[in-house]
C-alpha positions, 0 to 999 in steps of 0.5 A, a space after each residue: 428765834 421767837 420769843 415762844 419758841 423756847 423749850 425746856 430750860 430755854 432749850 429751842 425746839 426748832 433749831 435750824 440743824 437739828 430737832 431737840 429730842 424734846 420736839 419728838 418726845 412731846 409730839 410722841 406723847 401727844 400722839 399716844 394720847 390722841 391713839 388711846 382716847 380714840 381707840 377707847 372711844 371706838 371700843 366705847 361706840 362703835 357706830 359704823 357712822 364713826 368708823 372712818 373719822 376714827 380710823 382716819 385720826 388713830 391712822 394720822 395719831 399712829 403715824 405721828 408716834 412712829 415717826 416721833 419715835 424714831 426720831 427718839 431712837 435716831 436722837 437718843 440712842 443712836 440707831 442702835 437697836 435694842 430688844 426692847 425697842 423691837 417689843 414697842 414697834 410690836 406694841 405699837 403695831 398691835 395697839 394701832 389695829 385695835 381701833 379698827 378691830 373695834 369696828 369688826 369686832 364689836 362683841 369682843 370689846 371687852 377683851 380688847 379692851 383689856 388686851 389694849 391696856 396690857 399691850 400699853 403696860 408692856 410698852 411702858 415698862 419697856 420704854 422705863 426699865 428697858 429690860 433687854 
């Protein structure tokens, strides 16, 4: 193991059997940061001459936590599905088209914009208080 391979408490990340949840986590909230940046900055500007490198990198961001995500869900729980989980796949889901609705829709970005942060609200409270 190199010696920069080391994770949290000197846990690796890489492992030859396994990925540590810790590898998902990281990459899972990496890519909700690079999704919401993105799409904020489509609502922000929404040139036509940005479209295709902002859907390409939300698309590429969007995957990232989906496959990030069930590795969280594989690792952790088990694949043992729970009601809160099916609202964040619609979260997820809901919050990866508005990036290229911004483009469409330029005179709603106020709406959603707002509606862009509710969807991340109930995606939060659902991942930190898991209601149901």
């Amino acid at each position: 193991m190199s010696p920069g391979a080391h994770g949290i408490n000197g846990v690796s990340l890489f492992s030859t059997n396994h990925m540590n949840p810790a590898f998902y986590h990281l990459l899972h909230v990496f890519a909700l940061l690079v999704l919401t940046a993105h799409t904020y900055m489509a609502f922000a500007n929404p040139d036509p001459e940005n479209r295709k490198r902002t859907v390409m990198i939300t698309g590429i961001a969007s995957l990232l936590m989906l496959v990030s995500g069930f590795g969280l869900f594989a690792k952790i729980y088990h694949n043992q599905w729970a009601g809160w989980i099916v609202v964040k796949l619609f979260c997820w889901l809901g919050f990866t088209a508005l990036g290229g609705i911004a483009y469409r829709k330029a005179h709603l970005r106020g709406l959603l914009s707002f509606l862009g942060l509710a969807i991340l609200l109930i995606a939060l409270v659902m991942v930190y208080l898991k209601p149901f």
